[in-house]
VOKOLGU-358808 format. One record per residue (C-alpha): residue number from 1; residue in one letter; x, y, z. Coordinates in nm, 4 decimals, padded with zeros to 6 digits. Layout:
BEGIN
- NUM; A; X; Y; Z
...
***
This chain:
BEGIN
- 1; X; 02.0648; 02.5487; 00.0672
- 2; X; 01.7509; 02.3500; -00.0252
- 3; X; 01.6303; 02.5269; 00.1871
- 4; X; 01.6527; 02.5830; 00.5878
- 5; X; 01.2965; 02.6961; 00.6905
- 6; X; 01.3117; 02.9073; 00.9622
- 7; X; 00.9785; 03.0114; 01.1258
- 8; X; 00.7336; 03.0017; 01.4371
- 9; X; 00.4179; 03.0122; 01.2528
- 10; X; 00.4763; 02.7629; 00.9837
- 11; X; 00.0662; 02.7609; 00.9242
- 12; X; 00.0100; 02.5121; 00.6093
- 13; X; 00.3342; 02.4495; 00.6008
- 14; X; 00.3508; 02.1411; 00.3564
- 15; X; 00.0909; 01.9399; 00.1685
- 16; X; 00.1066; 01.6447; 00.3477
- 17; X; -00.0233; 01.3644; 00.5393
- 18; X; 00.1052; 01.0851; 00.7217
- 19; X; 00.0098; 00.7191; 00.5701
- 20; X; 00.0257; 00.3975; 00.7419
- 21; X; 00.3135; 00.2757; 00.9212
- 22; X; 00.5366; 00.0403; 00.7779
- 23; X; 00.4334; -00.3331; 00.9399
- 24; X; 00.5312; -00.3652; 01.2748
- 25; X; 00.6576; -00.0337; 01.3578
- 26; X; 00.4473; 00.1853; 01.6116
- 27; X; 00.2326; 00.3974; 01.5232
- 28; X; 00.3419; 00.6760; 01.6929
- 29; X; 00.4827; 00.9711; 01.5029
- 30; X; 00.8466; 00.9449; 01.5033
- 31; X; 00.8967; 01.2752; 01.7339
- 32; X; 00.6471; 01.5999; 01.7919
- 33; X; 00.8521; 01.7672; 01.4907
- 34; X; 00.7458; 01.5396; 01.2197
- 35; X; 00.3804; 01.5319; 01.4062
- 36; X; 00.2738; 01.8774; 01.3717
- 37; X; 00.4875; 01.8613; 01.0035
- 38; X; 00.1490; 01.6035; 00.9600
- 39; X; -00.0497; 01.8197; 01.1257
- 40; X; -00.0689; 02.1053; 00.8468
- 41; X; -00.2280; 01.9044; 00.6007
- 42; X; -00.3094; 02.0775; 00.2831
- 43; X; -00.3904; 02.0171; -00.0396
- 44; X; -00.2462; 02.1573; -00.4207
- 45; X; -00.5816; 02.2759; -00.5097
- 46; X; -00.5842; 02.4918; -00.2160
- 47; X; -00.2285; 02.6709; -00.2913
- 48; X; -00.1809; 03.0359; -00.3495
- 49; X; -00.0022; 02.9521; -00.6637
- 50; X; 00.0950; 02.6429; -00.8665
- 51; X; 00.2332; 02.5283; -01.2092
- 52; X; 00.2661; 02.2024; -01.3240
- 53; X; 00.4930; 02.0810; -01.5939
- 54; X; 00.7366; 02.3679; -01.5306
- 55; X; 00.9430; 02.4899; -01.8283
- 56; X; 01.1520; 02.7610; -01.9128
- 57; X; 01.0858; 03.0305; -02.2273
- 58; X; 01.2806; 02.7832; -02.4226
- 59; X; 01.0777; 02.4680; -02.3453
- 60; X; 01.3145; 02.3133; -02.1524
- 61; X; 01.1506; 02.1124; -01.8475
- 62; X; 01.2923; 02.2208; -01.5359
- 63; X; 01.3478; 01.9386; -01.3631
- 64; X; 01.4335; 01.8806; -01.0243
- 65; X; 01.4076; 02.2799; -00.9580
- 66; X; 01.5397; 02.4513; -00.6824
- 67; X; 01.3982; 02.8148; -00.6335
- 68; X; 01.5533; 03.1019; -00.3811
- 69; X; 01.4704; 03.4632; -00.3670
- 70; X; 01.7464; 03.7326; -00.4388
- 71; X; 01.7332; 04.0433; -00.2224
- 72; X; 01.6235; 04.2251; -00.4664
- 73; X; 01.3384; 04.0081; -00.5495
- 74; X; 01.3906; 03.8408; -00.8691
- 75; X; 01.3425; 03.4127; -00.8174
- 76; X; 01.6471; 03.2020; -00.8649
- 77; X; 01.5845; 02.8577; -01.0105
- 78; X; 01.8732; 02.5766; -01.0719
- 79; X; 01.7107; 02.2528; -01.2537
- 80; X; 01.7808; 02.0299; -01.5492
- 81; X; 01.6633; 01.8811; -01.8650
- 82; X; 01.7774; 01.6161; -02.0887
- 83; X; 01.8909; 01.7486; -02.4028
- 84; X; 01.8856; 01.6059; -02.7915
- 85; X; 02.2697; 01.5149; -02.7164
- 86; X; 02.0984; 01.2846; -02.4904
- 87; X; 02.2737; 01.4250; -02.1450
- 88; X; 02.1252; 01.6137; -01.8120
- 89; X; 02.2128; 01.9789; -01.8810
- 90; X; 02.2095; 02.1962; -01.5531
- 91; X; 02.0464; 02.5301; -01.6148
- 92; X; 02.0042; 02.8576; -01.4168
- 93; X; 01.6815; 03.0722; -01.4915
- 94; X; 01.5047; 03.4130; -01.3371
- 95; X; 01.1347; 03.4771; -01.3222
- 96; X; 00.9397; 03.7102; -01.0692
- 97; X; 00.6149; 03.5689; -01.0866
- 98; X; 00.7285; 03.2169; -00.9917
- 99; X; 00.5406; 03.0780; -01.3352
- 100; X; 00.7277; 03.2073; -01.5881
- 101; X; 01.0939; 03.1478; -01.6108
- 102; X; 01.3788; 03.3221; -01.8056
- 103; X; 01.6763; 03.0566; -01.8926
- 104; X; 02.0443; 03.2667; -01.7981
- 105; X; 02.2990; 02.9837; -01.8233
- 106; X; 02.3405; 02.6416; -01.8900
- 107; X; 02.6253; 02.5105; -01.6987
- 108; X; 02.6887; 02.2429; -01.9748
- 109; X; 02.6437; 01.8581; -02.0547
- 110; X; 02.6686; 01.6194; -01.7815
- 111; X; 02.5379; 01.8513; -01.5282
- 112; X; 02.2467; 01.7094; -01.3173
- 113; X; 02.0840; 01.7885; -00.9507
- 114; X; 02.1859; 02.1308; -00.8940
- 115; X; 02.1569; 02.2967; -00.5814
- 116; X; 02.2165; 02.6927; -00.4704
- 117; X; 02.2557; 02.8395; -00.2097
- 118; X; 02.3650; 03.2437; -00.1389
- 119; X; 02.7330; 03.2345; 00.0808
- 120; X; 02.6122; 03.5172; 00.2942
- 121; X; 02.8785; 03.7986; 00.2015
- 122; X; 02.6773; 03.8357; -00.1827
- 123; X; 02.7757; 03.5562; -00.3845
- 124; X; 02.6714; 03.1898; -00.4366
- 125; X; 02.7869; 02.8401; -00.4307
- 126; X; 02.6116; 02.5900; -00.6783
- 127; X; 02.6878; 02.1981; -00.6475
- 128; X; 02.5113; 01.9641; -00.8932
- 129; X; 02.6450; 01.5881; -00.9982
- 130; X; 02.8875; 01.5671; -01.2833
- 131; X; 02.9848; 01.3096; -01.5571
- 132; X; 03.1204; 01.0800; -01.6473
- 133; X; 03.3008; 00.9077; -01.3434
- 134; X; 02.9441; 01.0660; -01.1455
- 135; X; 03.0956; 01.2718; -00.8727
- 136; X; 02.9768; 01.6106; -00.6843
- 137; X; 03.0904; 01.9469; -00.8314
- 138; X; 03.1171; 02.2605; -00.6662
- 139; X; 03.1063; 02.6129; -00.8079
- 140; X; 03.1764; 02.9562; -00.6388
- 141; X; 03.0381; 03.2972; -00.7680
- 142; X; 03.1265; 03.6128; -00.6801
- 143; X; 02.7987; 03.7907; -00.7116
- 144; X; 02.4600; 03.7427; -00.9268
- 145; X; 02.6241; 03.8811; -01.2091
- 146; X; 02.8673; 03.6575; -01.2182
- 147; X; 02.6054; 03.3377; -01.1403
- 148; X; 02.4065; 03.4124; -01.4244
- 149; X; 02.7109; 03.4577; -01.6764
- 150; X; 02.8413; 03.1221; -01.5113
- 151; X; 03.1645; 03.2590; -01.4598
- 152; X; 03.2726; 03.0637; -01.1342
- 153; X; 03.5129; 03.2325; -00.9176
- 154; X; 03.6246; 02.8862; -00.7363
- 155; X; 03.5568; 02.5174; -00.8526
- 156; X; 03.5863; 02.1891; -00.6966
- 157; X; 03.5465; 01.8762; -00.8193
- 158; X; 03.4988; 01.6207; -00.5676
- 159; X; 03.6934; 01.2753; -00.5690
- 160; X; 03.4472; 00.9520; -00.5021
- 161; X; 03.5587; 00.7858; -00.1560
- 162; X; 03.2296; 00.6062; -00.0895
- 163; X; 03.1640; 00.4280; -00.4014
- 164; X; 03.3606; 00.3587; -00.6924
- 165; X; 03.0505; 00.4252; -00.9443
- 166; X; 02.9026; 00.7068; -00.8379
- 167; X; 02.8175; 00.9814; -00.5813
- 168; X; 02.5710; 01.2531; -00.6663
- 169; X; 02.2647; 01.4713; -00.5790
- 170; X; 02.3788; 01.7215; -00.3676
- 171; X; 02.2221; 01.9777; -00.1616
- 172; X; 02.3941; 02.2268; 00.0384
- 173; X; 02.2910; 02.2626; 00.4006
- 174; X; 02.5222; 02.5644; 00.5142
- 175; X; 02.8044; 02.7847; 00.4062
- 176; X; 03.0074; 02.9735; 00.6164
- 177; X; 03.3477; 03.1165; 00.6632
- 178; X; 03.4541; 02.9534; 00.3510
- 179; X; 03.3051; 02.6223; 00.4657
- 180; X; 03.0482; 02.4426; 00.2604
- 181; X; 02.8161; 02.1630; 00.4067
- 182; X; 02.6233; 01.9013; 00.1813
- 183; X; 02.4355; 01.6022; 00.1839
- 184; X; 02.3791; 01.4166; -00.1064
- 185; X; 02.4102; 00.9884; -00.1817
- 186; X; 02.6252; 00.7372; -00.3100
- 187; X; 02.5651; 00.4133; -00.5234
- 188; X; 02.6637; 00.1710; -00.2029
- 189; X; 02.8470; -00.1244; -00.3820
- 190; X; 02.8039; 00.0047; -00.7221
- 191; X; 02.4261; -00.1216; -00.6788
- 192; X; 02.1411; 00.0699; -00.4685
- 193; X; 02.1791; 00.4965; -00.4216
- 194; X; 02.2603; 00.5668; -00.0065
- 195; X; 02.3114; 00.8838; 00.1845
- 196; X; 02.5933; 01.0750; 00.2558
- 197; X; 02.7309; 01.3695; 00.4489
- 198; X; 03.0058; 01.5915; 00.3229
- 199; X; 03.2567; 01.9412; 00.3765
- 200; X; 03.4491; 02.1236; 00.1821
- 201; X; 03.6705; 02.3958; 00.3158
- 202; X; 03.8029; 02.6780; 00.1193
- 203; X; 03.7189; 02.5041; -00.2254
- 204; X; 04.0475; 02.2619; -00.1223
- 205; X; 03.9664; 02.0308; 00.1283
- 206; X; 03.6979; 01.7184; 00.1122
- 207; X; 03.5756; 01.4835; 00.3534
- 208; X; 03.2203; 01.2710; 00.3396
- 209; X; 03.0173; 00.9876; 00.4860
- 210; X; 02.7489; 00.8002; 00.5203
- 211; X; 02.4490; 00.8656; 00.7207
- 212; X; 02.3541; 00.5405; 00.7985
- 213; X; 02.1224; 00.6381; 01.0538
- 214; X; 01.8781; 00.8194; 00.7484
- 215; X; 01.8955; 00.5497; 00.5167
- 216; X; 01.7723; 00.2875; 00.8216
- 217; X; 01.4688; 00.5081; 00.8698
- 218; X; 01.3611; 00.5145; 00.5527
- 219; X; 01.4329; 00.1124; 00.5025
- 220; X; 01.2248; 00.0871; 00.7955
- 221; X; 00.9352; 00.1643; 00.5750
- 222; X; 01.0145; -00.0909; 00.3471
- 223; X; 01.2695; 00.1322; 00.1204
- 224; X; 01.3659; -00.1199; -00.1179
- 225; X; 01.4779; 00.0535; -00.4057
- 226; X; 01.7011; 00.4177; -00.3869
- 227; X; 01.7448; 00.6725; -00.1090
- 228; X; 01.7924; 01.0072; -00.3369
- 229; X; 01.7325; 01.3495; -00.2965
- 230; X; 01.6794; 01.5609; 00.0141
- 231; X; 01.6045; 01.8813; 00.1588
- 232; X; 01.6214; 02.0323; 00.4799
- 233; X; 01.4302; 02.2655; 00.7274
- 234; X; 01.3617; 02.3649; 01.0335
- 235; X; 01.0184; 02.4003; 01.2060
- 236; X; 00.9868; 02.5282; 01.5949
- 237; X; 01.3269; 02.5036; 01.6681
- 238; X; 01.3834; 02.1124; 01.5157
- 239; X; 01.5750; 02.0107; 01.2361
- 240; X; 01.4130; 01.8071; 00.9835
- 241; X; 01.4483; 01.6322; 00.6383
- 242; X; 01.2056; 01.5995; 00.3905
- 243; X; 01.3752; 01.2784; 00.1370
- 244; X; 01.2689; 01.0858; -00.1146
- 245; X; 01.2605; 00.7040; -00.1077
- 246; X; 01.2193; 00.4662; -00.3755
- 247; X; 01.0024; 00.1491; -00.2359
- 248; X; 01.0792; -00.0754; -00.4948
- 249; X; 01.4071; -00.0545; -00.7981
- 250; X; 01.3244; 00.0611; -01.1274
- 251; X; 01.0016; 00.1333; -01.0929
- 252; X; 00.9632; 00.5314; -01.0884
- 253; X; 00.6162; 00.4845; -00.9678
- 254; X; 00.7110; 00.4156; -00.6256
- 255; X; 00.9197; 00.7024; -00.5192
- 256; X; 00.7487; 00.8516; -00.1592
- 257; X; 00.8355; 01.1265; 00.0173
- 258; X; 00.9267; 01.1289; 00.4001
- 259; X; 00.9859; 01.3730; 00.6765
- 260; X; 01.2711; 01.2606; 00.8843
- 261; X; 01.3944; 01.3907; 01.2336
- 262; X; 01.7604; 01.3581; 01.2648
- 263; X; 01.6889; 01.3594; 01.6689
- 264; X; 01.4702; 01.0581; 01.6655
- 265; X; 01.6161; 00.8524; 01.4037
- 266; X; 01.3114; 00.8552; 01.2969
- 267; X; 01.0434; 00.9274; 00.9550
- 268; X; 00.7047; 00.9572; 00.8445
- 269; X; 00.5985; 00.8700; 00.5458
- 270; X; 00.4241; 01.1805; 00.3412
- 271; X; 00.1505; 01.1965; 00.0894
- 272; X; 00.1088; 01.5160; -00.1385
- 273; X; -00.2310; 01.5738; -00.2606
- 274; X; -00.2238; 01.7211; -00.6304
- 275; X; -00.5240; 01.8090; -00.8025
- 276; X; -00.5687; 01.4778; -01.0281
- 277; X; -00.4590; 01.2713; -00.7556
- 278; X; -00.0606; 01.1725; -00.8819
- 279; X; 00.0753; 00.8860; -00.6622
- 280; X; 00.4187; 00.9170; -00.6694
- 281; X; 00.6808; 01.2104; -00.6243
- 282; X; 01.0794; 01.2832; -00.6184
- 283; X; 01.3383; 01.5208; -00.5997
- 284; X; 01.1106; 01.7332; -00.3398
- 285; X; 01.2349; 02.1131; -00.2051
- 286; X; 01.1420; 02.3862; -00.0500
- 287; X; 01.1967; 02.7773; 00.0525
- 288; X; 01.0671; 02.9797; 00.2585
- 289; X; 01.0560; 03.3194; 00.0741
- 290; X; 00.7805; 03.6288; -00.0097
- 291; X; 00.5802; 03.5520; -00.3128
- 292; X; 00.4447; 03.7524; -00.5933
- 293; X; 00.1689; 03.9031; -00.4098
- 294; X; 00.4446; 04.0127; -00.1356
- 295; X; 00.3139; 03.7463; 00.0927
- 296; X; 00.5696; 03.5332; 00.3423
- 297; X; 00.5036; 03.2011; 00.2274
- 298; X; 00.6370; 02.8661; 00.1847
- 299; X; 00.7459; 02.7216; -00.1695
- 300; X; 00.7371; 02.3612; -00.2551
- 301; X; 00.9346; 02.2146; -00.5485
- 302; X; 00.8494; 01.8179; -00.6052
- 303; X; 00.9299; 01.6254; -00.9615
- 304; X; 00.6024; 01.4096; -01.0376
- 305; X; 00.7232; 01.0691; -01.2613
- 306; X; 00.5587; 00.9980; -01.5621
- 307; X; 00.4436; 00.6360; -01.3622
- 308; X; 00.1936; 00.7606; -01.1995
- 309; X; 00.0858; 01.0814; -01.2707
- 310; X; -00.2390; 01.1555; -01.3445
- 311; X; -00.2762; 01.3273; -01.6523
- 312; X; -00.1217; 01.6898; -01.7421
- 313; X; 00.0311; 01.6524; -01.4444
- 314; X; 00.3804; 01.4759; -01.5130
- 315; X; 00.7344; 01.6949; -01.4934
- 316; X; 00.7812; 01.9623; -01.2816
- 317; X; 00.5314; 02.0663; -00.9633
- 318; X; 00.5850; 02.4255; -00.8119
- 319; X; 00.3300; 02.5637; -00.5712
- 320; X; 00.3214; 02.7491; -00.2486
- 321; X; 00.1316; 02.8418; 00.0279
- 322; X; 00.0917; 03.2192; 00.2480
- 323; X; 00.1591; 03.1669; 00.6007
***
């Protein structure tokens, strides 16, 4: 998944801070969970570790990464760059310093979003968008091995019920017993990106829909433009989702990030601090895993536009925090 955060001490847990309130909502946190998320403001500058402008020992930019931690240590990260043929390749890479990254596999063109999660019995499930006709794609592995040769044991390719144009950026919640959970969106009448809910059992059977109630709390900040990528995690016991919003279309400059409480109904809009100040930020992830120094901490995995940024600090931001 990307990723459930499971923890009672979730000290500095992201760097963020809650802005104004959209006009004439309250200004009252939407629920204690998202408050103390507010609460733990931090900054990049004061992270244990950081890169900006991630790449891979090829070059590639590794964007939109996702990172887990094997059980033997080594650092998992799914992302993708846009090629010379002009496509979103999905790659797979290995590092154990969380700054310099190996490239295993590249899943091929038209690949885009991926997300990974382990399957609990020592393999993995990876879902990422696919083209043409933009749909979700699952893949089953039997073991690392098998992950980093790309040599799926199961594969689905998931029909489009929502929208006829396109559904897309997944990220898997759970998997259990053979049962995968996502989230992910859909282009709602072939025109603005909405959020969706989905299952697949045993790599045969589909079923999504939309989660209307998420995309009304983030258009009650004045949303205008997409409702993308998510990721969720848990803090004291509630369930929470950090999403990206896009306030106003086409312009990659105004993507926020929120924290969103699936009890309330509620969000809070976030602001990340980076070290030159960025304004805007996507595609945002997180893990809680050990770090190089053998430190619990929490990982944070946000893309930073090109509109925006401040300067050396466009692509790819990893960083993370000791708790």
């Amino acid at each position: 998944m990307r990723s459930l955060l499971r923890s009672g001490n979730l000290v500095a847990l992201l760097v963020v801070l809650v802005t104004a309130v959209p006009p004439g909502a309250s200004a009252e946190p939407a629920s204690a969970a998202t408050a103390r998320l507010a609460s733990l403001v931090g900054d990049v500058r004061d992270a244990d570790g950081y890169a900006y402008d991630l790449r891979d020992d090829t070059g590639r930019t590794m964007d939109t990464a996702q990172i887990i931690r094997t059980p033997d240590g080594t650092y998992l990260a799914v992302y993708h760059s846009t090629l010379a043929d002009g496509r979103f390749h999905s790659a797979i890479a290995t590092s154990t310093d969380l700054r310099t990254w190996t490239r295993r596999h590249d899943f091929g063109a038209g690949t885009s979003q991926p997300t990974l999660a382990a399957d609990g019995a020592g393999g993995y499930v990876l879902a990422y968008e696919k083209d043409p006709d933009n749909h979700i794609a699952v893949r089953g592995y039997a073991d690392l091995d098998a992950l980093l040769a790309g040599k799926a044991a199961h594969a689905y390719d998931a029909p489009r019920t929502l929208s006829r144009c396109a559904e897309g950026t997944p990220d898997i919640t759970s998997v259990q017993d053979g049962t995968v959970k996502l989230t992910g969106h859909y282009r709602a009448q072939c025109d603005t990106d909405r959020q969706l809910r989905a299952t697949l059992r045993d790599f045969t059977s589909w079923h999504a829909e939309p989660d209307q109630r998420l995309d009304r709390a983030l258009e009650a900040w004045g949303t205008g433009g997409n409702i993308g990528d998510r990721s969720s995690l848990e803090l004291g016991g509630s369930e929470l989702v950090l999403i990206e919003g896009q306030r106003r279309r086409e312009d990659f400059g105004s993507w926020r990030t929120y924290a969103y409480d699936p009890a309330t109904g509620r969000a809070d809009r976030l602001t990340l601090r980076t070290h030159g100040a960025s304004q805007a930020f996507a595609n945002p992830s997180a893990a809680l895993l050990t770090d190089p120094d053998g430190h619990p901490a929490l990982l944070v995995s946000v893309f930073v536009p090109g509109e925006g940024a401040a300067p050396g600090e466009a692509g790819q931001l990893v960083y993370w925090r000791e708790l």
